[in-house]
SEFIVO-680785 format. One record per residue (C-alpha): residue in three letters; z, y negated, x. Coordinates in steps of 0.1 Angstrom, whole numbers, plus 2048, in hexadecimal, padded with zeros to 3 digits. Layout:
BEGIN
AlaZYX ...
This chain:
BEGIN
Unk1CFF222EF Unk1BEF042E8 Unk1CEEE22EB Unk1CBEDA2C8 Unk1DAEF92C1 Unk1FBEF22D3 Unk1FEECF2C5 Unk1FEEE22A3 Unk217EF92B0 Unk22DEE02B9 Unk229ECD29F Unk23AEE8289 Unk256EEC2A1 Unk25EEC7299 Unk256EC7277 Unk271EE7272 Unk28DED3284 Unk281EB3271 Unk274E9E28A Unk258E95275 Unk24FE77288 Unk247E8A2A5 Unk236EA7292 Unk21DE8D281 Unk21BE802A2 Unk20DE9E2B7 Unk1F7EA9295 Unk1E7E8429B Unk1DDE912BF Unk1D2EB22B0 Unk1B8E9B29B Unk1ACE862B5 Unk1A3EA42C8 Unk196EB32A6 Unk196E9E286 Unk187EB9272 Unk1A8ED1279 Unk1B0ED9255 Unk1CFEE525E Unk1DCECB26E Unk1D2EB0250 Unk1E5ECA239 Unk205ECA250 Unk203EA0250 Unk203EA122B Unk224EB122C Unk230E9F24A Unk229E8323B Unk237E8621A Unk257E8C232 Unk256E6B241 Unk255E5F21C Unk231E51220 Unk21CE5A203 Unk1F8E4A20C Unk1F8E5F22D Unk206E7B21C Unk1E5E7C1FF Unk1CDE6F218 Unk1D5E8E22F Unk1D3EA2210 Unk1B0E98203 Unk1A4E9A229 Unk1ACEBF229 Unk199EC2207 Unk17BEAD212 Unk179EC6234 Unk17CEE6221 Unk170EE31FE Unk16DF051F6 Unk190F0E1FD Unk1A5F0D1DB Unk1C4F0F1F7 Unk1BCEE81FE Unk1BCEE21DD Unk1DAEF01D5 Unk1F0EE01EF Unk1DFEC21E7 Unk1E9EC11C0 Unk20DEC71D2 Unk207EA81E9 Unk1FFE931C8 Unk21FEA01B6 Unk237E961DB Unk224E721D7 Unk231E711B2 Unk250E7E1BE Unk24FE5C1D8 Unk242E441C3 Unk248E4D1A3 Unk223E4219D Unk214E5517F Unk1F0E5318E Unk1F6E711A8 Unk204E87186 Unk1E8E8117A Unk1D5E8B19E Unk1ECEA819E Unk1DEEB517D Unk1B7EAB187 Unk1BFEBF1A3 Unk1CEEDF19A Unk1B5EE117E Unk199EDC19C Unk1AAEFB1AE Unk1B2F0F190 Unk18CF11188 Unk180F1E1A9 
């Protein structure tokens, strides 16, 4: 199994027993080895959100979009990354993201 693999693996196991912390922090080693690892940008868009920080949160988000644009799946848990930042920051720019979004997805 490859090494970026395990981080990812690992990373769950902390994210399920909310150590988030520690999950964003091996999902960060699983992008130096690979900063194109979708997967890993989606999981840090939720781990994020957990540790309450809604820039990382949509930045991971968008990253997964940007790598995979074809994949209405990335667009879908983005539009639920924009809604968590609203949910943080009661900021009526990411409903409005949210909506962009889900249309964006709907239409693929």
């Amino acid at each position: 199994m490859s090494e970026k693999i395990e981080l990812e693996n690992e990373a769950e196991k902390l994210r399920v027993d909310g150590k988030y912390q520690d999950a964003a922090d091996r999902l960060n080693k699983a992008l130096e080895i690979d900063p194109d690892f979708v997967r890993a940008h989606l999981a840090l868009a939720v781990v994020y959100f957990r540790l309450k920080d809604a820039d990382k949160s949509c930045y991971h988000g968008k990253k997964a979009v940007e790598l995979e644009p074809d994949d209405v799946f990335n667009y879908t848990a983005l539009s639920v990354t924009y809604q968590r930042a609203w949910q943080l920051t009661q900021d009526n720019k990411y409903i409005q993201l949210a909506e962009e979004t889900k249309a964006k997805s709907d239409s693929m």
